[in-house]
Every structure is written in C-alpha cells, then in structure tokens.
Chimera marker file (.cmm) of the C-alpha trace (Angstrom):
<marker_set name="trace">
<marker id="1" x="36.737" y="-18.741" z="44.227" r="1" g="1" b="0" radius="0.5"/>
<marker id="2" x="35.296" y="-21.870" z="43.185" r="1" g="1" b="0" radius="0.5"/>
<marker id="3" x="32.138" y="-22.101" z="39.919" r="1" g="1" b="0" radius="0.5"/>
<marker id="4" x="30.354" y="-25.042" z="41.743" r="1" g="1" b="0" radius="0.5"/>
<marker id="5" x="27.899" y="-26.606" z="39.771" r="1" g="1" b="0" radius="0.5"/>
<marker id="6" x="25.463" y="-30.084" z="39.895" r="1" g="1" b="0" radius="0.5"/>
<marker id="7" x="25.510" y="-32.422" z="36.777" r="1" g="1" b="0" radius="0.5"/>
<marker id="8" x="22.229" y="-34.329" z="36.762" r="1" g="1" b="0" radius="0.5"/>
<marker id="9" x="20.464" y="-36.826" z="34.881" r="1" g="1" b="0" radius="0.5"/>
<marker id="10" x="16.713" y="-36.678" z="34.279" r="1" g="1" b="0" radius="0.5"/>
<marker id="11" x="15.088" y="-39.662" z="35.510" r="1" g="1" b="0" radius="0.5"/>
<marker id="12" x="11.979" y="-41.219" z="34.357" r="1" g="1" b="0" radius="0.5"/>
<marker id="13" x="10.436" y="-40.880" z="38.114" r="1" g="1" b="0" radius="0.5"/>
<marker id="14" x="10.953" y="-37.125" z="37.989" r="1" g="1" b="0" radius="0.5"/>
<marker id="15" x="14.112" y="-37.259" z="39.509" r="1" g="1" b="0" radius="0.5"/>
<marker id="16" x="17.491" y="-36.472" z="38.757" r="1" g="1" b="0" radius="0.5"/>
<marker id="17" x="20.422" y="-38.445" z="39.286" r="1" g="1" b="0" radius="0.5"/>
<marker id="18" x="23.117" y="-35.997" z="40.075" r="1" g="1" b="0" radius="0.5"/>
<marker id="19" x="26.561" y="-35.179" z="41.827" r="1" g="1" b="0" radius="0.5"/>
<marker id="20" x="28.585" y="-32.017" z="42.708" r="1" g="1" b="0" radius="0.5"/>
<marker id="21" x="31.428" y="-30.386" z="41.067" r="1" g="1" b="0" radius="0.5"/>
<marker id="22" x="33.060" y="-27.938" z="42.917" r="1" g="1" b="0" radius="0.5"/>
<marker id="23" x="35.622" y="-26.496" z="40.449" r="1" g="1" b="0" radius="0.5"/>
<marker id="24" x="35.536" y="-24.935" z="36.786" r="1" g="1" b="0" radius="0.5"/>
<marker id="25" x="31.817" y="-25.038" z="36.484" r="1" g="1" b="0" radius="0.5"/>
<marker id="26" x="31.322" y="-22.499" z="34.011" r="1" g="1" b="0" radius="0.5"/>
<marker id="27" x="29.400" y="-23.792" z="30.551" r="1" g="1" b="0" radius="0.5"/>
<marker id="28" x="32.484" y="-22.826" z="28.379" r="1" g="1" b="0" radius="0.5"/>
<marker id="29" x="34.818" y="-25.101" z="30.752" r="1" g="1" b="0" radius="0.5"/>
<marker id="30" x="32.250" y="-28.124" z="32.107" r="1" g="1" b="0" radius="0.5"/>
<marker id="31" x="29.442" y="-27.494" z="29.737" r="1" g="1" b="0" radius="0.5"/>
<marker id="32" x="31.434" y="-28.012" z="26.930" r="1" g="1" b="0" radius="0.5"/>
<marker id="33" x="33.406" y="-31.301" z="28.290" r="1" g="1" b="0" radius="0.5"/>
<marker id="34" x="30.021" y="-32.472" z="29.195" r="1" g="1" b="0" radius="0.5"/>
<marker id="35" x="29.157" y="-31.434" z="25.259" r="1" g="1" b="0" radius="0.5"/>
<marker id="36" x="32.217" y="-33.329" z="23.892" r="1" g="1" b="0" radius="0.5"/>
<marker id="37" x="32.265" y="-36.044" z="26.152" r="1" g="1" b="0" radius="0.5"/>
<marker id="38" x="29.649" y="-37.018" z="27.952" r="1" g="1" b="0" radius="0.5"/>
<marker id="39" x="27.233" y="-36.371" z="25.214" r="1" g="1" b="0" radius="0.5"/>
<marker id="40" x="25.796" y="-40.180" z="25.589" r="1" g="1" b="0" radius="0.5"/>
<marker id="41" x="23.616" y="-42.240" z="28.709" r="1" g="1" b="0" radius="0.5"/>
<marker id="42" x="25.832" y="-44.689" z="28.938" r="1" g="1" b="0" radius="0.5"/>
<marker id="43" x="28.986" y="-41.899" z="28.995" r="1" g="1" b="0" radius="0.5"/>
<marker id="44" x="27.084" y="-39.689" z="31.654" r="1" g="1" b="0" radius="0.5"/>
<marker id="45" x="26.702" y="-42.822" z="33.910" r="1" g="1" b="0" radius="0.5"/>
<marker id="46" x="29.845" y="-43.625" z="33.780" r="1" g="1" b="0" radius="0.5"/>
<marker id="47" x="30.753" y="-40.162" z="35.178" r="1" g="1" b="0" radius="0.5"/>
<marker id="48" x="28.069" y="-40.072" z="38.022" r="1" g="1" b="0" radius="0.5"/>
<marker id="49" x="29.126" y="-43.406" z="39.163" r="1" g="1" b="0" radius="0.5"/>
<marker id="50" x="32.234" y="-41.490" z="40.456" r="1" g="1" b="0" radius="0.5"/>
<marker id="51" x="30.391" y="-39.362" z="42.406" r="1" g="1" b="0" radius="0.5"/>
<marker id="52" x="31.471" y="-35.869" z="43.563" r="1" g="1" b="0" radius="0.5"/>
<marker id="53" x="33.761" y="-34.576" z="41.596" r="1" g="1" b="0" radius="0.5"/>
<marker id="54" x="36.451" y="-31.939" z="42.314" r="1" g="1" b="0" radius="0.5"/>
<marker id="55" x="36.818" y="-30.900" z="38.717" r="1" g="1" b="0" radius="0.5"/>
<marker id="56" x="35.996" y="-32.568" z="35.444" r="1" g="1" b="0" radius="0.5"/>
<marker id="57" x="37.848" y="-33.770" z="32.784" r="1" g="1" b="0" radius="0.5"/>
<marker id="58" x="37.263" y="-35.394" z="29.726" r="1" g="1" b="0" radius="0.5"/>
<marker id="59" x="39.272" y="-38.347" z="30.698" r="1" g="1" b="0" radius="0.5"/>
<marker id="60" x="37.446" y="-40.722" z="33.467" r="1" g="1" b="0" radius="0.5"/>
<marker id="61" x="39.883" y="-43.385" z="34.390" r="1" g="1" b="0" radius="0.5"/>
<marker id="62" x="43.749" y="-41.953" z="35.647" r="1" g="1" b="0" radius="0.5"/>
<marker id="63" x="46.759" y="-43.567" z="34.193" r="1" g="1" b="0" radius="0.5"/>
<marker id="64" x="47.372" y="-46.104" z="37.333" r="1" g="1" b="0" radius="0.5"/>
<marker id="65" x="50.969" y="-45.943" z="37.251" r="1" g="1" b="0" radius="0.5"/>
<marker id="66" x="50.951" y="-42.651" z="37.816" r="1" g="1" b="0" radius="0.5"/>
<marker id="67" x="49.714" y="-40.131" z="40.780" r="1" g="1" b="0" radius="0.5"/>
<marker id="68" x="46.373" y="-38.904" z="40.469" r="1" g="1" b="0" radius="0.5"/>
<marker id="69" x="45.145" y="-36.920" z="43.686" r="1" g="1" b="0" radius="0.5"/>
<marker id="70" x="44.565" y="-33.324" z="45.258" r="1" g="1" b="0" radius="0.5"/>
<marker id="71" x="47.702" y="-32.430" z="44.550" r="1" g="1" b="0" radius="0.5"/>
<marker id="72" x="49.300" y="-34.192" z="41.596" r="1" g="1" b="0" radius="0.5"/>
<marker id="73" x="46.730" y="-34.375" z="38.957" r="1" g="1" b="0" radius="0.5"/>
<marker id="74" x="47.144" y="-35.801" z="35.526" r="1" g="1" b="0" radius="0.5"/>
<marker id="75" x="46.232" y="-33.811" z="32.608" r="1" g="1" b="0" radius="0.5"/>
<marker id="76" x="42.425" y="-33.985" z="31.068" r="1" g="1" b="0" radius="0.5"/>
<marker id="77" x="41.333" y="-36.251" z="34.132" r="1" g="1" b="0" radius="0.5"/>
<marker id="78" x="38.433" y="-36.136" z="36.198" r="1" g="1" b="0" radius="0.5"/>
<marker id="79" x="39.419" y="-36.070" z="39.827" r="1" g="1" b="0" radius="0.5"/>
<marker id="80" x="36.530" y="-37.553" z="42.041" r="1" g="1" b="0" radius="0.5"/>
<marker id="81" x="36.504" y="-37.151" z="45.597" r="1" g="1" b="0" radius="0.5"/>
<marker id="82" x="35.854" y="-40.662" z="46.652" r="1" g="1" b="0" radius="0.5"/>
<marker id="83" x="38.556" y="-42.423" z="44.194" r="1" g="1" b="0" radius="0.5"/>
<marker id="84" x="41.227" y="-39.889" z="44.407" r="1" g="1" b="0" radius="0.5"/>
<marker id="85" x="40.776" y="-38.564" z="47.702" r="1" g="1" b="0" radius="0.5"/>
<marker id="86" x="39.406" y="-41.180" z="50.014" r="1" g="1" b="0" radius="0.5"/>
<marker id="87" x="36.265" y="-39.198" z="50.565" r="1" g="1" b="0" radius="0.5"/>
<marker id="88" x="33.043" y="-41.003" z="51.713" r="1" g="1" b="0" radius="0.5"/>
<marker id="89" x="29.483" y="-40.602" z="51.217" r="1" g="1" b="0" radius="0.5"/>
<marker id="90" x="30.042" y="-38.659" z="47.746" r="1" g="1" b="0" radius="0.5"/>
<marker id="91" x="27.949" y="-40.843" z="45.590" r="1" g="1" b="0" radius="0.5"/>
<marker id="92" x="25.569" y="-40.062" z="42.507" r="1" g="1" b="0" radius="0.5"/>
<marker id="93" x="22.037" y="-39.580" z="44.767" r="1" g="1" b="0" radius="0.5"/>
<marker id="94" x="18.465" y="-38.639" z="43.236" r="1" g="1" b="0" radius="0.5"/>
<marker id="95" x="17.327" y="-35.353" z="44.318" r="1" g="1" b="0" radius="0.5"/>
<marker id="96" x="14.253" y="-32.960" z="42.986" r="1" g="1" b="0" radius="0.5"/>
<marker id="97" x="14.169" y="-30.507" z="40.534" r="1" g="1" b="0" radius="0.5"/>
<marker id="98" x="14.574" y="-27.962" z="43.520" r="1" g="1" b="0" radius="0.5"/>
<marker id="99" x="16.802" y="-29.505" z="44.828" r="1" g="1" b="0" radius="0.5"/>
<marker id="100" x="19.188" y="-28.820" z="42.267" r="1" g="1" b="0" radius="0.5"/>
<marker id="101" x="18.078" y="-25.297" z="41.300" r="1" g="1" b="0" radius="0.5"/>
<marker id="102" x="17.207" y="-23.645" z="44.221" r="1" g="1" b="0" radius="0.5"/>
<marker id="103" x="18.415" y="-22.937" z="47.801" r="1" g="1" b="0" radius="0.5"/>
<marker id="104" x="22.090" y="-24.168" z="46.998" r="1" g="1" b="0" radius="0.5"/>
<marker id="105" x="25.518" y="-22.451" z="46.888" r="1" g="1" b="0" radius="0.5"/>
<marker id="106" x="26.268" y="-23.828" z="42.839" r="1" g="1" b="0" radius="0.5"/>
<marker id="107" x="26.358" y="-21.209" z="40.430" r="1" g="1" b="0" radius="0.5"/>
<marker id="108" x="24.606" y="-23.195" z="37.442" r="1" g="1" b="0" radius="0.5"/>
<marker id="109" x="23.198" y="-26.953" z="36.975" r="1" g="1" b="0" radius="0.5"/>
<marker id="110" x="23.518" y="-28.768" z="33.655" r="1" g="1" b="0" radius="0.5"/>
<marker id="111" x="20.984" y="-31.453" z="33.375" r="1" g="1" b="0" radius="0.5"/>
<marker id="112" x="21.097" y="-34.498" z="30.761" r="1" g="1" b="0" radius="0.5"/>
<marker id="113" x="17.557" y="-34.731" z="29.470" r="1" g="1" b="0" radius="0.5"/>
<marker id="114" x="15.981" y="-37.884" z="28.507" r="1" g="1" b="0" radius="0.5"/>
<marker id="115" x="15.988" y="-37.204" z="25.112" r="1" g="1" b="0" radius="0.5"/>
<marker id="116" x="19.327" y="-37.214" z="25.290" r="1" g="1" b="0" radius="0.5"/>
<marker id="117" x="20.473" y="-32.412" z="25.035" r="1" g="1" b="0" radius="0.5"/>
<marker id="118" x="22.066" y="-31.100" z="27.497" r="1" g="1" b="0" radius="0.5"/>
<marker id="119" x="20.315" y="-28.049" z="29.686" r="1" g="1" b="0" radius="0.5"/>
<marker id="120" x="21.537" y="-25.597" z="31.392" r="1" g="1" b="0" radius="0.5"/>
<marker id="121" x="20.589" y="-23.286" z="34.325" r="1" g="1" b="0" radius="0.5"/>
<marker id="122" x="22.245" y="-20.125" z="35.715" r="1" g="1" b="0" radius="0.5"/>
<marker id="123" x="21.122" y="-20.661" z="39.634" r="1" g="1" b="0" radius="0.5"/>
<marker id="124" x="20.446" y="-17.282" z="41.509" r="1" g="1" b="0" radius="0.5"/>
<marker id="125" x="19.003" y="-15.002" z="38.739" r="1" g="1" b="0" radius="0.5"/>
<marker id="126" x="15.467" y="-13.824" z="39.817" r="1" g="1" b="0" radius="0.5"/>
<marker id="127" x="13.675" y="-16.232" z="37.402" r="1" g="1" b="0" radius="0.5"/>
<marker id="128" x="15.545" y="-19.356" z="36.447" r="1" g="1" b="0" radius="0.5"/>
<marker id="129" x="15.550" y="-19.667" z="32.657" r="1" g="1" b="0" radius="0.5"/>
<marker id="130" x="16.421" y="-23.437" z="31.232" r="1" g="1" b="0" radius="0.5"/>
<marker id="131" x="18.654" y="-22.994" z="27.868" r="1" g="1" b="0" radius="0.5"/>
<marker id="132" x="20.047" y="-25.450" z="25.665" r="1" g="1" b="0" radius="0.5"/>
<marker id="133" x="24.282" y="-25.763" z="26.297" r="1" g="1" b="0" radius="0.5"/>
<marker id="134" x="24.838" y="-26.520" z="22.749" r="1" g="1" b="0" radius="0.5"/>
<marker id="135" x="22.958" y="-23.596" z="21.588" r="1" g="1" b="0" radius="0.5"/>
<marker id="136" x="24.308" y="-21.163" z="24.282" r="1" g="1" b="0" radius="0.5"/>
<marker id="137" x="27.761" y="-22.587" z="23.302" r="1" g="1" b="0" radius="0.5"/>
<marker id="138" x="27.178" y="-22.302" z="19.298" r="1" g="1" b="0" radius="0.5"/>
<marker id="139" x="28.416" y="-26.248" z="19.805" r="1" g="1" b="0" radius="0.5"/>
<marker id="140" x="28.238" y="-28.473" z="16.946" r="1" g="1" b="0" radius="0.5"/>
<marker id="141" x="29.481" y="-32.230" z="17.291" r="1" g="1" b="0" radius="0.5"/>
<marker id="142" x="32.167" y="-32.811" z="14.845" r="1" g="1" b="0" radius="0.5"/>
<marker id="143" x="31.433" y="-35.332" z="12.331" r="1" g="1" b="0" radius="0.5"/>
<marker id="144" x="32.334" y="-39.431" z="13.308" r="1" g="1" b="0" radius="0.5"/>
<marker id="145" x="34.815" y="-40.449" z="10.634" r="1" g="1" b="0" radius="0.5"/>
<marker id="146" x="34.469" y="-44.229" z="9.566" r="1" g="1" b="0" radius="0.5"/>
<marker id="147" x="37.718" y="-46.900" z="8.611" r="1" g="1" b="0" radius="0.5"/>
<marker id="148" x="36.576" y="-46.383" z="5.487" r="1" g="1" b="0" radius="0.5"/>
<marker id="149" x="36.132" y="-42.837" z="5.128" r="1" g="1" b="0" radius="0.5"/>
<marker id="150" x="38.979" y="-40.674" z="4.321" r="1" g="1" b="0" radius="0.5"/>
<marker id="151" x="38.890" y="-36.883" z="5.658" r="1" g="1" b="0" radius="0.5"/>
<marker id="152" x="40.997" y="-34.026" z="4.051" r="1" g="1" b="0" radius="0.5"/>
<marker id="153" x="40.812" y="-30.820" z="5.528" r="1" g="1" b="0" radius="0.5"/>
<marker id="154" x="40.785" y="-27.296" z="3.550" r="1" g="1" b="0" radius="0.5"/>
<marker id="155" x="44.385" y="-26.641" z="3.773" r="1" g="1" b="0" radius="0.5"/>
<marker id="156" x="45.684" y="-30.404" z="2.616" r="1" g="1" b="0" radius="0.5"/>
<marker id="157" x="43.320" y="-30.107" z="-0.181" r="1" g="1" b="0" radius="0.5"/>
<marker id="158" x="45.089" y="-26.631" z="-1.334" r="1" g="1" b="0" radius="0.5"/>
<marker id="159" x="48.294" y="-28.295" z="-1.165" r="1" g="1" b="0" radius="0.5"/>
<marker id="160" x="47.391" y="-31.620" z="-2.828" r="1" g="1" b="0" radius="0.5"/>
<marker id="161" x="46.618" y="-29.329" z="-5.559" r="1" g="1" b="0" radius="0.5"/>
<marker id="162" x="49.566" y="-27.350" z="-6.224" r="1" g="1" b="0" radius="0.5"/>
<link id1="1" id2="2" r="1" g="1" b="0" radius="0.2"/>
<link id1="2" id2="3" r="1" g="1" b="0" radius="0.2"/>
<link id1="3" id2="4" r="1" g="1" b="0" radius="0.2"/>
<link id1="4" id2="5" r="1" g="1" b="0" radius="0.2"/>
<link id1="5" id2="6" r="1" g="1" b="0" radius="0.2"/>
<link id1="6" id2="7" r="1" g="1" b="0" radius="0.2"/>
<link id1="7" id2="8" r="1" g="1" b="0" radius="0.2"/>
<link id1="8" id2="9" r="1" g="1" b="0" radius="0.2"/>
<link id1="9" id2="10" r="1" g="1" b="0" radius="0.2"/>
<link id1="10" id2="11" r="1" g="1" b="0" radius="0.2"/>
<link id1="11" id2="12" r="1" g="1" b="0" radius="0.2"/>
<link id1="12" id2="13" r="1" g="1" b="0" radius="0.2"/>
<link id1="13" id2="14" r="1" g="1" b="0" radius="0.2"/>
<link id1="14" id2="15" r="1" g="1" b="0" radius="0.2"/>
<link id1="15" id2="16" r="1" g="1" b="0" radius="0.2"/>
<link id1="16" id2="17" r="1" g="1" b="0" radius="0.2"/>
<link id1="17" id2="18" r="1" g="1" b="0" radius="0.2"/>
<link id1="18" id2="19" r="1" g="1" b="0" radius="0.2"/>
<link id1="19" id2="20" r="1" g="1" b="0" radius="0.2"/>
<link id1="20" id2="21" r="1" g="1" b="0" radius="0.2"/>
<link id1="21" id2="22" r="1" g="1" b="0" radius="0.2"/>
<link id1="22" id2="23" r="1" g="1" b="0" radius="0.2"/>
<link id1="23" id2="24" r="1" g="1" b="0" radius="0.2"/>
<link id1="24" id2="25" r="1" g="1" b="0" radius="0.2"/>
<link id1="25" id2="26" r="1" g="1" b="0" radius="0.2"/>
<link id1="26" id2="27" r="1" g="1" b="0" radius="0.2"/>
<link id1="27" id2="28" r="1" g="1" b="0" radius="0.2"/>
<link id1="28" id2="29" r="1" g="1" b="0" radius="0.2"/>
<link id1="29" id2="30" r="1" g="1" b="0" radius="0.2"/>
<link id1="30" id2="31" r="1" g="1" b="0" radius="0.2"/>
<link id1="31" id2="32" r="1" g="1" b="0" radius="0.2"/>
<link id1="32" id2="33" r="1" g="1" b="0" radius="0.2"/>
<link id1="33" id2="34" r="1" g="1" b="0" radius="0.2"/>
<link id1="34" id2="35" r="1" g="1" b="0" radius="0.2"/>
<link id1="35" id2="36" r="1" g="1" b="0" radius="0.2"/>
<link id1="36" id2="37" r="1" g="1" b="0" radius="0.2"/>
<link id1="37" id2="38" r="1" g="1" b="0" radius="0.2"/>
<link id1="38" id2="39" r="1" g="1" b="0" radius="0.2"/>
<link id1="39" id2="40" r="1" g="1" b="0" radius="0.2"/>
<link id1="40" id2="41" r="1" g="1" b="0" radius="0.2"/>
<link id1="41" id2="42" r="1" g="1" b="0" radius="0.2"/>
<link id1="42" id2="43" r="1" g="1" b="0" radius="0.2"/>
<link id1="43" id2="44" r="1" g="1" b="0" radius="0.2"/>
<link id1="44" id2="45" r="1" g="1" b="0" radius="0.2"/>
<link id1="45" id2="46" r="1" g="1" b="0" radius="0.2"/>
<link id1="46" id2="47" r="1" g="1" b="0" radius="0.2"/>
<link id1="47" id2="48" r="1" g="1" b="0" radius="0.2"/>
<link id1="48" id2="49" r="1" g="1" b="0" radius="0.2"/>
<link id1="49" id2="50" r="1" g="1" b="0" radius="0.2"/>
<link id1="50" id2="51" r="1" g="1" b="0" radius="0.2"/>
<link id1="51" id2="52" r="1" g="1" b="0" radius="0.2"/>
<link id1="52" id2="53" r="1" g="1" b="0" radius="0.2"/>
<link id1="53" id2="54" r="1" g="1" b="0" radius="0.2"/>
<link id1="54" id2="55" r="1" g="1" b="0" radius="0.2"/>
<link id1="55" id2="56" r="1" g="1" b="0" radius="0.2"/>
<link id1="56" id2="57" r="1" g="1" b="0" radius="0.2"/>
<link id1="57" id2="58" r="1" g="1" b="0" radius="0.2"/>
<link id1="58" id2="59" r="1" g="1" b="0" radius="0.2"/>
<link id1="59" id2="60" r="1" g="1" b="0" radius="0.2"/>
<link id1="60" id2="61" r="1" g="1" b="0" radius="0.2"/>
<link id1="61" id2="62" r="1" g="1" b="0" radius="0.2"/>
<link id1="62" id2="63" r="1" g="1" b="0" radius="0.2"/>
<link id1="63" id2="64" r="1" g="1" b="0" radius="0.2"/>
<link id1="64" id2="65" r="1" g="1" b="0" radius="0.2"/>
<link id1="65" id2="66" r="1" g="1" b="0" radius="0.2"/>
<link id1="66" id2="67" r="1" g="1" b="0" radius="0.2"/>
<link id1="67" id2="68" r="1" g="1" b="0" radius="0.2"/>
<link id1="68" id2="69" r="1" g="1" b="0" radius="0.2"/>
<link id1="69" id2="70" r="1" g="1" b="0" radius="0.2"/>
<link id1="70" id2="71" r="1" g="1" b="0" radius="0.2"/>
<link id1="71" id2="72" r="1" g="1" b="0" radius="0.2"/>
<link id1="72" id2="73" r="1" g="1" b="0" radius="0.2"/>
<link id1="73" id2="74" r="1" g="1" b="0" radius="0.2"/>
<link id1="74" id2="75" r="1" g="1" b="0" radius="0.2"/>
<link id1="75" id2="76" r="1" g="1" b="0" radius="0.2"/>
<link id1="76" id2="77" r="1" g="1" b="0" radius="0.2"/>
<link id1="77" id2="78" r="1" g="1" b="0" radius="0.2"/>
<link id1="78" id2="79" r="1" g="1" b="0" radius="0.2"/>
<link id1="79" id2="80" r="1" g="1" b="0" radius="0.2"/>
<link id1="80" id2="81" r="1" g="1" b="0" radius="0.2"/>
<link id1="81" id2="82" r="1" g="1" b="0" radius="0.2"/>
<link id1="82" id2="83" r="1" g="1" b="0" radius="0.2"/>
<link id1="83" id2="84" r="1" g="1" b="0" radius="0.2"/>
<link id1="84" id2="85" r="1" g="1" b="0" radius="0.2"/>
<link id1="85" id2="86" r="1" g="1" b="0" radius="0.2"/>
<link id1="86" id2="87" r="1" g="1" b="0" radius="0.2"/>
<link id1="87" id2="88" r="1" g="1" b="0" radius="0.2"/>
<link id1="88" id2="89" r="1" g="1" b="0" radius="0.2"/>
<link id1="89" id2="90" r="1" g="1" b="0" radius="0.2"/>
<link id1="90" id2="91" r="1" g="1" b="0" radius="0.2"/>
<link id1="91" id2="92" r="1" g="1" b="0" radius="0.2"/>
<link id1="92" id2="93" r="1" g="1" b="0" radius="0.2"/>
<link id1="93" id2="94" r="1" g="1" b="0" radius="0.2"/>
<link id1="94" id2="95" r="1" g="1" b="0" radius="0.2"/>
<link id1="95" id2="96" r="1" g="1" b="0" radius="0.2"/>
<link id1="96" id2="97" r="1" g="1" b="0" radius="0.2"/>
<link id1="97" id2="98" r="1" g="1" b="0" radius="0.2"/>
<link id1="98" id2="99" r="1" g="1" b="0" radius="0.2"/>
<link id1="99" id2="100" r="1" g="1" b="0" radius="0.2"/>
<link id1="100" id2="101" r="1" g="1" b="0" radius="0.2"/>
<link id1="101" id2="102" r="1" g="1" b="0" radius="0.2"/>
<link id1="102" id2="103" r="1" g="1" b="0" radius="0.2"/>
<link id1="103" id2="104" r="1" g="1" b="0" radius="0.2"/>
<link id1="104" id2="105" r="1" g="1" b="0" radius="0.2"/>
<link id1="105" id2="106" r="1" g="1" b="0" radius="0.2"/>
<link id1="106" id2="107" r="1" g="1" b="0" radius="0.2"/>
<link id1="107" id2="108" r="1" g="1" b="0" radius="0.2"/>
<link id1="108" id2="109" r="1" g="1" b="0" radius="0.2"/>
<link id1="109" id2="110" r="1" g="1" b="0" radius="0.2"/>
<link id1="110" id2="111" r="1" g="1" b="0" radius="0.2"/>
<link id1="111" id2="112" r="1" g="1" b="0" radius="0.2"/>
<link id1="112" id2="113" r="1" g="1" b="0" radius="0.2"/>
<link id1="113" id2="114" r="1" g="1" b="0" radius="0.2"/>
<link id1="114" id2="115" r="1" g="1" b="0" radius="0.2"/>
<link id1="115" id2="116" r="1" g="1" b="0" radius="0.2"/>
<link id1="116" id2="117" r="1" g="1" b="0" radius="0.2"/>
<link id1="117" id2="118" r="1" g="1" b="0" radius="0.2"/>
<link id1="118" id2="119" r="1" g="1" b="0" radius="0.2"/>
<link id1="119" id2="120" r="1" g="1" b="0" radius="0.2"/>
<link id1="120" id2="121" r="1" g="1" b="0" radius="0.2"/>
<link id1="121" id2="122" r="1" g="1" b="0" radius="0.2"/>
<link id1="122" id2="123" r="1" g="1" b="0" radius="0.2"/>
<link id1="123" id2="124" r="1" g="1" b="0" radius="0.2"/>
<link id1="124" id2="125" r="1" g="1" b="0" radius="0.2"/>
<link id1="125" id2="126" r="1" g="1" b="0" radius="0.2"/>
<link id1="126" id2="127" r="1" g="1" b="0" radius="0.2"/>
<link id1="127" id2="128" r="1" g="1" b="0" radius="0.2"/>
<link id1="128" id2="129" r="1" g="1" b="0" radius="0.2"/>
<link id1="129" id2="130" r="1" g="1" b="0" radius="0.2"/>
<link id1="130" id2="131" r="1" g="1" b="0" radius="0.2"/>
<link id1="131" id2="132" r="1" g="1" b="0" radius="0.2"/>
<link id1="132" id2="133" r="1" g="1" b="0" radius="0.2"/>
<link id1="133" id2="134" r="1" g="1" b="0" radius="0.2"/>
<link id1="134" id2="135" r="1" g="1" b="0" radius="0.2"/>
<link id1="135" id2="136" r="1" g="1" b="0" radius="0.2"/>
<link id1="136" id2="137" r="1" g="1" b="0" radius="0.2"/>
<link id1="137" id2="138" r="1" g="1" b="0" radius="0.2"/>
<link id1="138" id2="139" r="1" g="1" b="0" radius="0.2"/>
<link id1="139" id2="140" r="1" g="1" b="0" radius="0.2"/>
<link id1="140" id2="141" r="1" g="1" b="0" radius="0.2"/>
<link id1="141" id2="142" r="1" g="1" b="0" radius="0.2"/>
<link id1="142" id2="143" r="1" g="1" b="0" radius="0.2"/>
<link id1="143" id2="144" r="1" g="1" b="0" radius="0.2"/>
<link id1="144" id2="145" r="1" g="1" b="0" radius="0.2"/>
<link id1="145" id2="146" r="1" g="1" b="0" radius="0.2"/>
<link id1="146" id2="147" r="1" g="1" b="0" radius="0.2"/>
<link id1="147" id2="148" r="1" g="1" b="0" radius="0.2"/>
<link id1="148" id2="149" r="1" g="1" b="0" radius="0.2"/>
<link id1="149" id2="150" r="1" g="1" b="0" radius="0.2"/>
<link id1="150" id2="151" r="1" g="1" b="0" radius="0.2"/>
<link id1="151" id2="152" r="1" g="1" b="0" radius="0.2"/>
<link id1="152" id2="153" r="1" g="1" b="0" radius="0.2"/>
<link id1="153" id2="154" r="1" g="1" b="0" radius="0.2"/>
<link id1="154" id2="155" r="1" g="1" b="0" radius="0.2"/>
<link id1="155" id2="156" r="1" g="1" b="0" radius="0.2"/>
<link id1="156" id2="157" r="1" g="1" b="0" radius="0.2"/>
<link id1="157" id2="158" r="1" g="1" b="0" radius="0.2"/>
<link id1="158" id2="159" r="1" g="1" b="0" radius="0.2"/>
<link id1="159" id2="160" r="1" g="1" b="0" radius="0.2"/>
<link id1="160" id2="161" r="1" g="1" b="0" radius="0.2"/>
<link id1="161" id2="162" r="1" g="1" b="0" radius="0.2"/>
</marker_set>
C-alpha cells in the first residue's frame, strides 16, 4: 500500500501551490528529501513544476541517455507522472488549506511556509496538529563548506595525529 501525500507551497493569497505524491510519503522518506533538498523557493518550484509525482527523489532531472519511466527508474530520481509517464493534467494547481488536509485519501501533507520551514501534517487524526519536519525529524542542515575552507572530520584528525 501506497503513503500518499501533497507537497504544497504557501502562497501569499492564502493558497497553496501543491501536487500529489503517491509513493514513500512518510516524513523519514519524503520529509527528509524535501529537508535535504528542497529546503529553498527556488528548489521547491522547481519540483512542483513537474507536477504529480509518483515518488520523490532528490535528483530532479533523469540522466537522458538512459531509461527513466514506470518501470526502469534511475536511482535518487524523481519520477513525475507527466514527464516520465505521458500523463496529462498532473500539474502544480492552487488549492485551500482544506483542500489539502481534509476530505482526501493522503496520509500526511508537508507544506513549505513562506518563511521558508517545512510543516508537516498527519491527515486523519481527530484534530490535525501542524509540526515542524525538522524538529519531528531531529534534522539539522549540515554545514556549506566554502573553496576556501578545509573540513577534517574526527577520525582524520586522530590519524593526522599519530
């Protein structure tokens, strides 16, 4: 059985800009790609602008000399109805609040604020409860290394050491 979820966007109108997922929706699975890799506006729109989605990954764009489809999927990419199955009408659409929470057969919806955190909701408990994915998830972003910089971890420094 499939953990369908909706990825949204908050909008400045109120809205949300969101598609479907229909596989591997669970936070530890989509909610942390979303954490890792969609963790920016300009990341997120990329994704919606595929539409529907089958399953996420943290790879958009397929190798194109390769197969990408239903049935021969490359590692770590997202597979989009529309662009690797020839679906139609499976574009990003604005829908209410409700309309991503209530009365639908996904099991949670992970919404993109506009101050840029990612929500979460677990859809069919008795009283929806929004939570923050990185908190739930104990994430924390690792660190953006600069040219410049140089990074040793614990281990190399031992050994450097000896």
């Amino acid at each position: 059985m499939s953990t369908r979820v909706w990825i949204a966007k908050e909008l400045d109108n109120g809205k949300y800009r969101s598609i479907y997922c229909h596989s591997d929706g669970y936070p530890s699975h989509t909610g942390m790609i979303l954490l890792k890799h969609y963790d920016t506006e300009e990341k997120l729109d990329e994704l919606l602008k595929l539409g529907d989605i089958s399953i996420i990954g943290g790879i958009l764009a397929p190798d194109p000399t390769k197969p990408h489809n239903r049935t021969v999927q490359q590692d770590g990419v997202t597979l989009a109805y529309g662009r690797d199955m020839g679906k139609k009408y499976v574009e990003a659409r604005e829908r209410s609040y409700s309309a991503i929470t209530t009365g639908t057969n996904c099991d949670h919806t992970y919404i993109f604020t506009r101050d840029q955190k990612w929500m979460f909701i677990k859809l069919g408990e008795p009283k929806l409860e929004v939570k923050d994915l990185a908190e739930e998830l104990k994430y924390e972003p690792q660190e953006t290394v600069t040219e410049n910089e140089e990074t040793v971890d614990a281990e190399e420094t031992l050994t450097l050491n000896m």
